[in-house]
Backbone as JSON Lines, residues from 0, in Angstrom:
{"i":0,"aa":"X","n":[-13.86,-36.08,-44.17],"ca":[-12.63,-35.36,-44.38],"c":[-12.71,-34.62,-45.72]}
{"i":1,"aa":"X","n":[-12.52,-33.12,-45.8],"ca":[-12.78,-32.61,-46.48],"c":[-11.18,-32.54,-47.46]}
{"i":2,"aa":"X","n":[-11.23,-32.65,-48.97],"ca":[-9.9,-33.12,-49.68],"c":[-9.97,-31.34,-50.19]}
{"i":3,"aa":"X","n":[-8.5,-31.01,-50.3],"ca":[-7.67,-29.9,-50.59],"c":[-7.69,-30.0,-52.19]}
{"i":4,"aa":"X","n":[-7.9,-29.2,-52.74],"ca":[-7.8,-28.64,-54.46],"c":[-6.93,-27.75,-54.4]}
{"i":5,"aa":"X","n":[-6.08,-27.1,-53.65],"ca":[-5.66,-26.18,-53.96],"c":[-3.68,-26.42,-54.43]}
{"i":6,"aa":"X","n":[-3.86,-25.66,-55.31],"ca":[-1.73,-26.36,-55.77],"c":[-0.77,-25.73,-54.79]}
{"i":7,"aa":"X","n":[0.22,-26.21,-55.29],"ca":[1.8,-25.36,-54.63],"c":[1.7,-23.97,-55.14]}
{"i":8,"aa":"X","n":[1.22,-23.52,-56.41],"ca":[1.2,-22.4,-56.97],"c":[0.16,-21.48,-56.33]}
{"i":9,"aa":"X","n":[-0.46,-21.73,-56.19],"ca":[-1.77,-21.16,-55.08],"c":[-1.22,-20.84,-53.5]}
{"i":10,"aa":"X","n":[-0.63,-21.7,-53.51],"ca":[-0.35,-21.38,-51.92],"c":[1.07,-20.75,-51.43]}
{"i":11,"aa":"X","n":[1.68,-20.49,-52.71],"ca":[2.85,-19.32,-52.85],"c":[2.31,-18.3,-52.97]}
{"i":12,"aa":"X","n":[1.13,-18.12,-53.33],"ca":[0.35,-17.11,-53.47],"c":[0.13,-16.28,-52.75]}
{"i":13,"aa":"X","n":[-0.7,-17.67,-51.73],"ca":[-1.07,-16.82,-50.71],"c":[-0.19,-16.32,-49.6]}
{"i":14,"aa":"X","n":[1.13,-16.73,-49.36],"ca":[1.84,-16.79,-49.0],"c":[2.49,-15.19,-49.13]}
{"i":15,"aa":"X","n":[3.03,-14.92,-50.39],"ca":[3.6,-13.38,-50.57],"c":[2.43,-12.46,-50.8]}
{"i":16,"aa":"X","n":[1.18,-13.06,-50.19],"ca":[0.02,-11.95,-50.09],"c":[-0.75,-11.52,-51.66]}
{"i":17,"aa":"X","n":[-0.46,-12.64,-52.33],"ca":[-1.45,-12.28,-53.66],"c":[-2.42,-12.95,-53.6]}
{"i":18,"aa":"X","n":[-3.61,-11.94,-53.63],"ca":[-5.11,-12.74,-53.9],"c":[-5.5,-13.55,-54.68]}
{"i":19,"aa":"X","n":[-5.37,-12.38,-55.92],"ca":[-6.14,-13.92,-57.18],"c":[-4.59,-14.36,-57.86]}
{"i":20,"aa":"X","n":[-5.1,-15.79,-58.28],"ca":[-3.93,-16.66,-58.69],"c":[-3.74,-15.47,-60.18]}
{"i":21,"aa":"X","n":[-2.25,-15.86,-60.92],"ca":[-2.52,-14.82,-62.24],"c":[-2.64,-15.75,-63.68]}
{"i":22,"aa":"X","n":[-3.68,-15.16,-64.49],"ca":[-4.44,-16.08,-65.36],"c":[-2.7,-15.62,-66.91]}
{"i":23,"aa":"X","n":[-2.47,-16.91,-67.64],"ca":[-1.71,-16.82,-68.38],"c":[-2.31,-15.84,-69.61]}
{"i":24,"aa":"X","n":[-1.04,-14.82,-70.31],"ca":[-1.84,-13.8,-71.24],"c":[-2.29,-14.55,-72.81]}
{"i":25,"aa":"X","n":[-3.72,-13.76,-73.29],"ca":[-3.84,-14.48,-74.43],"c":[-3.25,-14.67,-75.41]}
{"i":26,"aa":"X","n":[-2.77,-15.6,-76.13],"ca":[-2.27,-16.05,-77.32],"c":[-2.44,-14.86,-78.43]}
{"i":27,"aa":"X","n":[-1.77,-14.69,-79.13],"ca":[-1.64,-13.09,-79.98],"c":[-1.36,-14.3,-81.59]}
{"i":28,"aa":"X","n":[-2.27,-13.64,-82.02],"ca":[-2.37,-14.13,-83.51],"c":[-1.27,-13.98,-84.23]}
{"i":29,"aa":"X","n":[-0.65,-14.56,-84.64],"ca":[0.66,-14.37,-85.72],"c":[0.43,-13.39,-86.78]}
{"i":30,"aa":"X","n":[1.24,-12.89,-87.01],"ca":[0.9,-11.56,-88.61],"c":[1.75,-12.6,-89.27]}
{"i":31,"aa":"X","n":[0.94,-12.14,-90.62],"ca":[1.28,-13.0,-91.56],"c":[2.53,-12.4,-92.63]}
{"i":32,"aa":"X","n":[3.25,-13.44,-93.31],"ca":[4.66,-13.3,-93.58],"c":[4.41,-12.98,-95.27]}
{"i":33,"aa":"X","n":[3.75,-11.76,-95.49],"ca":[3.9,-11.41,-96.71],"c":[5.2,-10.51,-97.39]}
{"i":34,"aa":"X","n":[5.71,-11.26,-98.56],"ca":[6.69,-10.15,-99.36],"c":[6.5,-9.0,-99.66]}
{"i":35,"aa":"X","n":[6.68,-8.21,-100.44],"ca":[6.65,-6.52,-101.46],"c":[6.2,-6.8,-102.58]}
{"i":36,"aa":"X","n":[6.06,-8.48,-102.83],"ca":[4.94,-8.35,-103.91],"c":[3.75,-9.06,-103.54]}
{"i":37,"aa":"X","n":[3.62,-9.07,-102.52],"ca":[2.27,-9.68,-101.96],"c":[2.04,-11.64,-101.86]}
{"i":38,"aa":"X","n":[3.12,-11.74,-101.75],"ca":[3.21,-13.62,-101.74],"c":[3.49,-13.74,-100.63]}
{"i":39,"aa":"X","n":[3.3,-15.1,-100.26],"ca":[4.02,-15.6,-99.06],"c":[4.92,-16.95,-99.98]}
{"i":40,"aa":"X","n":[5.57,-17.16,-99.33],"ca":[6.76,-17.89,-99.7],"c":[6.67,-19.36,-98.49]}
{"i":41,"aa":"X","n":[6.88,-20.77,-98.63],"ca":[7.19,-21.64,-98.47],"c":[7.98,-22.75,-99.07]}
{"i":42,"aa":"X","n":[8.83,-23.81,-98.24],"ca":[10.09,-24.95,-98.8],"c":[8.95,-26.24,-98.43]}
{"i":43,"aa":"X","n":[8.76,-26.91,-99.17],"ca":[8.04,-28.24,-99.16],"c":[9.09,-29.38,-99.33]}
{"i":44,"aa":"X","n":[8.79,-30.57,-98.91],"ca":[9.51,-31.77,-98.86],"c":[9.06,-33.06,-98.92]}
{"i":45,"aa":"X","n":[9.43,-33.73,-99.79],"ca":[9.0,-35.35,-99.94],"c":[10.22,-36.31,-100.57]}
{"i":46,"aa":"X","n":[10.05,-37.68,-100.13],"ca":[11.61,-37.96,-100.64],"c":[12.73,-37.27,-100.87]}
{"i":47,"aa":"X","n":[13.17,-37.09,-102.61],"ca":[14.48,-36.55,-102.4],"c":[14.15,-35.22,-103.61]}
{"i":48,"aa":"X","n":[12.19,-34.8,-103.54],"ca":[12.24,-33.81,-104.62],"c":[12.02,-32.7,-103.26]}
{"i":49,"aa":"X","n":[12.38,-31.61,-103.73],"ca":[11.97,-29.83,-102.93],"c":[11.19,-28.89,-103.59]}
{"i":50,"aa":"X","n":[10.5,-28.66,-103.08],"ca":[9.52,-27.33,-104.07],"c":[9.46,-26.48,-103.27]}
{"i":51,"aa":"X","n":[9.93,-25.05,-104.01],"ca":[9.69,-23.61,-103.61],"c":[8.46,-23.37,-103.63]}
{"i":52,"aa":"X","n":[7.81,-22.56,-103.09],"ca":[6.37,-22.57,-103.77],"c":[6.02,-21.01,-103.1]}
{"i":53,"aa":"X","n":[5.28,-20.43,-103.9],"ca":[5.09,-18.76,-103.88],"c":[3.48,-18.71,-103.91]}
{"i":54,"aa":"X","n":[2.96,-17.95,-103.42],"ca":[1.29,-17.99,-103.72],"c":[0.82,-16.88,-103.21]}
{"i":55,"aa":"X","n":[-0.09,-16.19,-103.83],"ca":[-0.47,-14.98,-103.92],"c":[-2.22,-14.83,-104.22]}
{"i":56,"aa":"X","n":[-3.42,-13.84,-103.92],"ca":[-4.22,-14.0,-104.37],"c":[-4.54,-14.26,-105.8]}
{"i":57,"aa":"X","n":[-5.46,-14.87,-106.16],"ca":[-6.22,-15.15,-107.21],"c":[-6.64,-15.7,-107.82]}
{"i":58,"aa":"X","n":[-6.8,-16.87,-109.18],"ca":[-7.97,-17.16,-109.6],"c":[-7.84,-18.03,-109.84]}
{"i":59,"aa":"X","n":[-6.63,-19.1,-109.17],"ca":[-6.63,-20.97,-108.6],"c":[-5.37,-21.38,-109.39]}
{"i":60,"aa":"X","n":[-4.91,-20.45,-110.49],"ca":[-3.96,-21.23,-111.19],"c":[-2.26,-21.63,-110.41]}
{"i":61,"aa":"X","n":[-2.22,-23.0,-111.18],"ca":[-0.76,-23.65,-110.91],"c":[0.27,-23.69,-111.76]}
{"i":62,"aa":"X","n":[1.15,-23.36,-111.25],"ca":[2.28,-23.08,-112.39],"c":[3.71,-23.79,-111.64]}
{"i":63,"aa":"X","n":[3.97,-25.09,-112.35],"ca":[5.5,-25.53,-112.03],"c":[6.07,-25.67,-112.82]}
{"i":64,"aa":"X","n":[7.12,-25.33,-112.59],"ca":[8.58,-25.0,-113.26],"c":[8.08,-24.34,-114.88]}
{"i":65,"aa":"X","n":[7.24,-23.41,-114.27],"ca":[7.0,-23.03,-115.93],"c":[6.04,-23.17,-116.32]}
{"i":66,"aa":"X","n":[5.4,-24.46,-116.46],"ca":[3.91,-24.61,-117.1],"c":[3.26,-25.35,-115.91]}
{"i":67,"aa":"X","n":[2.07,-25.16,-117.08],"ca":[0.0,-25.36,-116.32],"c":[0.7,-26.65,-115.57]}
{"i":68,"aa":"X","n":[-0.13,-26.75,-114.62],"ca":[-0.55,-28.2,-113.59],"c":[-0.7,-29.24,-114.86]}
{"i":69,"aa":"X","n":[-1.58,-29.04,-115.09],"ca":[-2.29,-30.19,-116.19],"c":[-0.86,-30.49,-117.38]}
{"i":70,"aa":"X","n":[-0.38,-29.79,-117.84],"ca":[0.86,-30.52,-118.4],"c":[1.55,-30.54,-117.64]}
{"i":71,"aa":"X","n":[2.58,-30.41,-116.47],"ca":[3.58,-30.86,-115.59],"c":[2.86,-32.14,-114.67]}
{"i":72,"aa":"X","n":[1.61,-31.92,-114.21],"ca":[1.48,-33.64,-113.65],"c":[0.37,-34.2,-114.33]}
{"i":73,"aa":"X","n":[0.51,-34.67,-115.22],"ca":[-0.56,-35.34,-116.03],"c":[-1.59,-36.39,-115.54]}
{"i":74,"aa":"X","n":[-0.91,-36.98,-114.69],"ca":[-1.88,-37.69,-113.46],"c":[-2.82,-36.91,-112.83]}
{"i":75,"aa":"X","n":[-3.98,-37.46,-112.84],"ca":[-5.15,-36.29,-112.18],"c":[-5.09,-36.68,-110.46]}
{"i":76,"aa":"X","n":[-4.22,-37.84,-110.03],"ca":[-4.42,-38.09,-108.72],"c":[-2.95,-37.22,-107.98]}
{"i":77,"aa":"X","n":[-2.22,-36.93,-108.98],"ca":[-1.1,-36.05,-108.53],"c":[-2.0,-34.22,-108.44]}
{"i":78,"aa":"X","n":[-2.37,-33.93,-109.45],"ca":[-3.14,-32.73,-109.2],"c":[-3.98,-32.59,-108.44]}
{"i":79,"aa":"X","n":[-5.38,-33.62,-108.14],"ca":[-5.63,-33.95,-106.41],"c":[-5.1,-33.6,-105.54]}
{"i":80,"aa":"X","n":[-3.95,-34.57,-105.14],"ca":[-2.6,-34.11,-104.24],"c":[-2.86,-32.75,-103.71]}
{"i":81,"aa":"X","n":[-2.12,-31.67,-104.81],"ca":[-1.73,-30.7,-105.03],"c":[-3.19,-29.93,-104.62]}
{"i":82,"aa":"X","n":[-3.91,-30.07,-104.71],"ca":[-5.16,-28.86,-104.31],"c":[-6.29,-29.7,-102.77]}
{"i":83,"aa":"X","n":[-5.31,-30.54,-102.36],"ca":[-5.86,-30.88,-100.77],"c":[-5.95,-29.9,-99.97]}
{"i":84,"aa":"X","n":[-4.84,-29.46,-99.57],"ca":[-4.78,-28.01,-99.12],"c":[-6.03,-27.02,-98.82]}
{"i":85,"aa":"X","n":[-5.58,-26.48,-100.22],"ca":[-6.78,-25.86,-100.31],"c":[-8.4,-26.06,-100.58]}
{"i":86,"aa":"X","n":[-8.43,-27.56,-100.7],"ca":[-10.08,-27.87,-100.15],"c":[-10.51,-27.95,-98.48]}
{"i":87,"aa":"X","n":[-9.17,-28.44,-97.75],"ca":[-9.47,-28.21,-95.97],"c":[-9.45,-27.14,-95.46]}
{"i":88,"aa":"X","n":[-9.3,-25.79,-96.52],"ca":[-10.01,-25.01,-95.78],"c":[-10.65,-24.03,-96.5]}
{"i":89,"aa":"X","n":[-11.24,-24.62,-97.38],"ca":[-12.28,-23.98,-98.12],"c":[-11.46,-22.55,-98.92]}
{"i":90,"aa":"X","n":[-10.49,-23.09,-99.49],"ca":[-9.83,-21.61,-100.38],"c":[-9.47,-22.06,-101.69]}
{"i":91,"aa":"X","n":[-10.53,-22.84,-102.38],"ca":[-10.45,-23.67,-104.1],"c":[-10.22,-21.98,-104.65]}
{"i":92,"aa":"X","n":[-9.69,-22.16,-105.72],"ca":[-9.79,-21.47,-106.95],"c":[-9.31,-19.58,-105.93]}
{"i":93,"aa":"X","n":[-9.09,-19.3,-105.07],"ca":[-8.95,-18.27,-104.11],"c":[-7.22,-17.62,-104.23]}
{"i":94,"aa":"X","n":[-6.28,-19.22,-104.8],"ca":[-4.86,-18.31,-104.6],"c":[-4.26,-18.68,-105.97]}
{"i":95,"aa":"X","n":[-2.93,-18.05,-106.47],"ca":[-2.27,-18.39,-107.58],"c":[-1.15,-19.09,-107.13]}
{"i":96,"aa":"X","n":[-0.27,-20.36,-107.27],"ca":[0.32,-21.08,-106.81],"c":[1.77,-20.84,-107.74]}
{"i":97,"aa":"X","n":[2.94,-20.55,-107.59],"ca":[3.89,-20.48,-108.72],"c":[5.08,-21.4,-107.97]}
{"i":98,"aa":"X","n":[5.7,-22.88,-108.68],"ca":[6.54,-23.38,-107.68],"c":[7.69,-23.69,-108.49]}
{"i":99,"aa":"X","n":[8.72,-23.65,-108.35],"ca":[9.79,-24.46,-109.0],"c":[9.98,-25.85,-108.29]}
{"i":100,"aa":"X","n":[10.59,-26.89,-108.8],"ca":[10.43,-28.42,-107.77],"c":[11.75,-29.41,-108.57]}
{"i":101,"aa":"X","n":[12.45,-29.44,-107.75],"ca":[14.05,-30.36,-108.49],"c":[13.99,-31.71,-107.43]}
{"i":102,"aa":"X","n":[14.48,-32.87,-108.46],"ca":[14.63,-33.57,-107.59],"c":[13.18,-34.86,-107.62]}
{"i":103,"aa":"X","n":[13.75,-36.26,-107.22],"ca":[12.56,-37.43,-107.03],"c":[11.74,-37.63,-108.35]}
{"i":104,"aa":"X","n":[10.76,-37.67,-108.23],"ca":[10.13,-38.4,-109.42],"c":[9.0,-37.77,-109.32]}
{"i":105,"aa":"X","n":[8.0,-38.01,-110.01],"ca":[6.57,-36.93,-110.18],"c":[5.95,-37.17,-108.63]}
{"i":106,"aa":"X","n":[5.59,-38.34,-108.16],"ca":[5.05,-38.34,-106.82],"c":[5.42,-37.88,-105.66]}
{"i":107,"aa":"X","n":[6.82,-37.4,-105.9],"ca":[7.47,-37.06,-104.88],"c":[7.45,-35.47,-104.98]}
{"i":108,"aa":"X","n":[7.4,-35.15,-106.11],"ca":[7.16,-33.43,-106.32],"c":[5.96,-32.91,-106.29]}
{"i":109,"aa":"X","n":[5.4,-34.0,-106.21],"ca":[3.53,-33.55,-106.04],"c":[3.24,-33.09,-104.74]}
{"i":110,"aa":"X","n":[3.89,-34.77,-103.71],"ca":[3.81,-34.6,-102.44],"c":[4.66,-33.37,-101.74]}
{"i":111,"aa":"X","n":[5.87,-32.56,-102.53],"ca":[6.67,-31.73,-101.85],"c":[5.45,-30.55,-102.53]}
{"i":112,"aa":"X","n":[5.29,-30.59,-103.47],"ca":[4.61,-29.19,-104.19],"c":[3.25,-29.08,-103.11]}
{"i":113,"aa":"X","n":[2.32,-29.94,-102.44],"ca":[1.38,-30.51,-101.1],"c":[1.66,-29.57,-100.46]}
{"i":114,"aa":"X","n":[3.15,-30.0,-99.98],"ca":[3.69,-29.59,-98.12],"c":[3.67,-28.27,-98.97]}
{"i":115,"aa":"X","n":[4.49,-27.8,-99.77],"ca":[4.6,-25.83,-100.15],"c":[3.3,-25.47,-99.85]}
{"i":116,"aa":"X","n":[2.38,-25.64,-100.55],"ca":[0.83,-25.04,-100.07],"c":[0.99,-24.96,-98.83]}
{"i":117,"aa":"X","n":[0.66,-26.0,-98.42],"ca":[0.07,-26.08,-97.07],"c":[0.9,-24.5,-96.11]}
{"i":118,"aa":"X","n":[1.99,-24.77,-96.05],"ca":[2.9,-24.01,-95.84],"c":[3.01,-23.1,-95.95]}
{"i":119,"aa":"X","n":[3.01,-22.74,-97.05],"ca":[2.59,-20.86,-97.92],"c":[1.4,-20.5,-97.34]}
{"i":120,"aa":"X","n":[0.0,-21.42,-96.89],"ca":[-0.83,-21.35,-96.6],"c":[-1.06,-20.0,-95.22]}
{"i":121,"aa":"X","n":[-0.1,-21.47,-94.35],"ca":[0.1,-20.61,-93.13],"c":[0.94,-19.29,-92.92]}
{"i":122,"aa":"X","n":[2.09,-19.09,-93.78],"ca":[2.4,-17.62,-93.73],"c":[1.3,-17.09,-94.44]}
{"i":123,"aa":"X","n":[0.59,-16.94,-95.29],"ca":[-0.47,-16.04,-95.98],"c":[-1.23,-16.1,-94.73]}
{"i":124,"aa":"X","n":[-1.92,-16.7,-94.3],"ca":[-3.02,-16.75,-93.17],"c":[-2.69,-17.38,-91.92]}
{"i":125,"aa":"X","n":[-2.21,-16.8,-91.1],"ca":[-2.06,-18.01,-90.1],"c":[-3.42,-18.66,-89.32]}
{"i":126,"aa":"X","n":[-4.46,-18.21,-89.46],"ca":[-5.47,-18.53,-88.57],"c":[-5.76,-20.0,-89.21]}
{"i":127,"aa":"X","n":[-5.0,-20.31,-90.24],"ca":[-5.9,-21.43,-91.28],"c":[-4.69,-22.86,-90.63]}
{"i":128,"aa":"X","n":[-3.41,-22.46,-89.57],"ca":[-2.81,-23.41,-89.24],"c":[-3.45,-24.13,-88.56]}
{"i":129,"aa":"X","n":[-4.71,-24.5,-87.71],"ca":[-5.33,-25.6,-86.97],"c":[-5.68,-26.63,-88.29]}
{"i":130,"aa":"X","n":[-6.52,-26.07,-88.87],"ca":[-7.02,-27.27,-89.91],"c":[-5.96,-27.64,-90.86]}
{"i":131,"aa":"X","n":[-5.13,-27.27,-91.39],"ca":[-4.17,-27.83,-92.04],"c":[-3.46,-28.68,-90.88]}
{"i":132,"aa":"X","n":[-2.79,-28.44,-89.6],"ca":[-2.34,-29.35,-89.06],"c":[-3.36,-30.7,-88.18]}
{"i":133,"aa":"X","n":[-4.33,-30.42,-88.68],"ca":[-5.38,-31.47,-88.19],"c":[-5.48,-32.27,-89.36]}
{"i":134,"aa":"X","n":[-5.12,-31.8,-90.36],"ca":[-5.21,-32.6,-91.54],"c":[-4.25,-33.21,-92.07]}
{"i":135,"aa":"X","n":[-2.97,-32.95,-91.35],"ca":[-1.97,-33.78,-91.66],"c":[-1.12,-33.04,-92.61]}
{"i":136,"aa":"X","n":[-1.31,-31.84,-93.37],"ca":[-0.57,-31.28,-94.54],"c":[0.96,-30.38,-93.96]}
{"i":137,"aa":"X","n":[0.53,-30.2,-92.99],"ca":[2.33,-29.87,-92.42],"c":[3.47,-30.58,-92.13]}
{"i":138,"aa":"X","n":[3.19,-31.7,-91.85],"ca":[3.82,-32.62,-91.35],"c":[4.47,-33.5,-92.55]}
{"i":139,"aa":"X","n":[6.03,-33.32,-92.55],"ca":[6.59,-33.46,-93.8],"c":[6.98,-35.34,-93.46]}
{"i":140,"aa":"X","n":[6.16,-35.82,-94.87],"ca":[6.27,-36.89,-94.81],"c":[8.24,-37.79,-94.97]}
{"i":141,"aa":"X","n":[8.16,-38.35,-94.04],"ca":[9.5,-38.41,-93.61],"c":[9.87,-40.12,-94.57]}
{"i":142,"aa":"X","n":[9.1,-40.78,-95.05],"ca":[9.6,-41.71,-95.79],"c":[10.0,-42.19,-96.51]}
{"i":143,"aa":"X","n":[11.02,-42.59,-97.25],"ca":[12.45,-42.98,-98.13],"c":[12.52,-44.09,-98.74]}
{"i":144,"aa":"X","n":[13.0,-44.16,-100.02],"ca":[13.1,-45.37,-100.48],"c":[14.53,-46.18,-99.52]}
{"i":145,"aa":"X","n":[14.25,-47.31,-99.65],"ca":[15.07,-48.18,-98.31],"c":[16.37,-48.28,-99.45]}
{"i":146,"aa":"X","n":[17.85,-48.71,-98.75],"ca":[18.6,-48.73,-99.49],"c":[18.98,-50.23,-99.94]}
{"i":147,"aa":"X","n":[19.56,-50.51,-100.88],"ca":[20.19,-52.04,-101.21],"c":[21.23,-52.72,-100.78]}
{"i":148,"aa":"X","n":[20.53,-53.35,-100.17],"ca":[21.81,-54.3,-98.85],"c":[22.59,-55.81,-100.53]}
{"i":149,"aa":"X","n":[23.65,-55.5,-99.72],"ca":[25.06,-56.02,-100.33],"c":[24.21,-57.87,-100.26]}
{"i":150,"aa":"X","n":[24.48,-58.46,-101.25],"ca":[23.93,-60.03,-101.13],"c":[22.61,-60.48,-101.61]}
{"i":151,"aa":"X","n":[21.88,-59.07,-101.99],"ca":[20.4,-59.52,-102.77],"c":[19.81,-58.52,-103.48]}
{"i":152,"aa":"X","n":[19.47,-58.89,-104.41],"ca":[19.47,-58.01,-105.63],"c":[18.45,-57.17,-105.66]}
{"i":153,"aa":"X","n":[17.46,-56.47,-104.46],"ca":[17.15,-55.28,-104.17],"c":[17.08,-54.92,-102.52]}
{"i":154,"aa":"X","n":[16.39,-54.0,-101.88],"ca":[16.29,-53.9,-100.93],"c":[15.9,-55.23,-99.89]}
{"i":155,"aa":"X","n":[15.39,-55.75,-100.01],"ca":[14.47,-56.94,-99.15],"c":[14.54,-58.43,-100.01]}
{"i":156,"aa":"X","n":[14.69,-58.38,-101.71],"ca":[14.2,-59.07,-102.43],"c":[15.25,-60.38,-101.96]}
{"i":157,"aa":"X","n":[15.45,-61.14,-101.83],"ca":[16.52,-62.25,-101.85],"c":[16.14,-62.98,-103.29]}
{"i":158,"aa":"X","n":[17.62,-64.22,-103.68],"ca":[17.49,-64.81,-104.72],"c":[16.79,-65.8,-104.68]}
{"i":159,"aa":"X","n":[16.55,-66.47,-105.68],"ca":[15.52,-67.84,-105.36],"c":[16.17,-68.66,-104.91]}
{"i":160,"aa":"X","n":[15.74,-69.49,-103.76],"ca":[16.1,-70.52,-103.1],"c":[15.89,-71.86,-104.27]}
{"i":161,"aa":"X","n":[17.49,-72.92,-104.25],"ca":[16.89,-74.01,-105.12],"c":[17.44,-75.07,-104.38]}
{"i":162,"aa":"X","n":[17.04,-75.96,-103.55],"ca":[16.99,-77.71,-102.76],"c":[18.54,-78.08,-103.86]}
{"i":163,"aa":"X","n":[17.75,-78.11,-104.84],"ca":[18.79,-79.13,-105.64],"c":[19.67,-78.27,-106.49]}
């Protein structure tokens, strides 16, 4: 017994007299979302900090709220952070980064100042959205400090238990 491959869609086909099935049209590359001064613009997010973040060609530098990377996150694993991005897809030292960032604490503006790249990334280039979203840098990390429940003196912590 010979088994049937053929769909419902095929056989509507053949039905109103169309030969070949019709192939879906190709995917059309996104144009990219540049300003009048040549930036692309992205909103980044982590906890409860936000970073604007602007980026434009040229010669790698970071600038938040004013000053160098190296004095605004003095942590070298926060400046890490901040240039992941642009090591997954091979564009080190390639853009100028300018962000303002309110809000959370340094790790949390690192991780929002992250998502802006990544982000700015893809309006500057969209072809570069597979590997950034394979890498996890779009995807706005959604986790929160927990809040303090009424009866113990932090989130989870309870008081010491005493027998006697």
């Amino acid at each position: 017994m010979a088994e049937d491959t053929r769909t419902l869609a095929d056989l509507k086909q053949v039905l109103e007299g169309e030969d070949a099935p019709e192939r879906p049209a190709p995917a059309i590359p996104a144009a990219p979302e540049i300003d009048d001064f040549g930036r692309a613009y992205a909103t980044g997010k982590r906890k409860e900090s936000v970073a604007r973040v602007w980026i434009r060609p040229g010669a790698g530098r970071v600038t938040v709220n004013g000053r160098p990377e190296e004095t605004y996150f003095p942590r070298p694993t926060h400046r890490m952070l901040i240039a992941q991005p642009f090591a997954a897809v091979n564009r080190t030292n390639q853009y100028d980064v300018i962000c303002t960032v309110r809000g959370g604490g340094q790790s949390g503006q690192a991780g929002a100042v992250r998502h802006g790249i990544a982000k700015a990334l893809t309006c500057f280039e969209p072809g570069l959205r597979p590997a950034l979203k394979q890498g996890g840098f779009l995807t706005r990390d959604a986790r929160r400090v927990e809040r303090k429940k009424y009866g113990k003196p932090k989130a989870r912590r309870s008081f010491q238990f005493s027998k006697r």
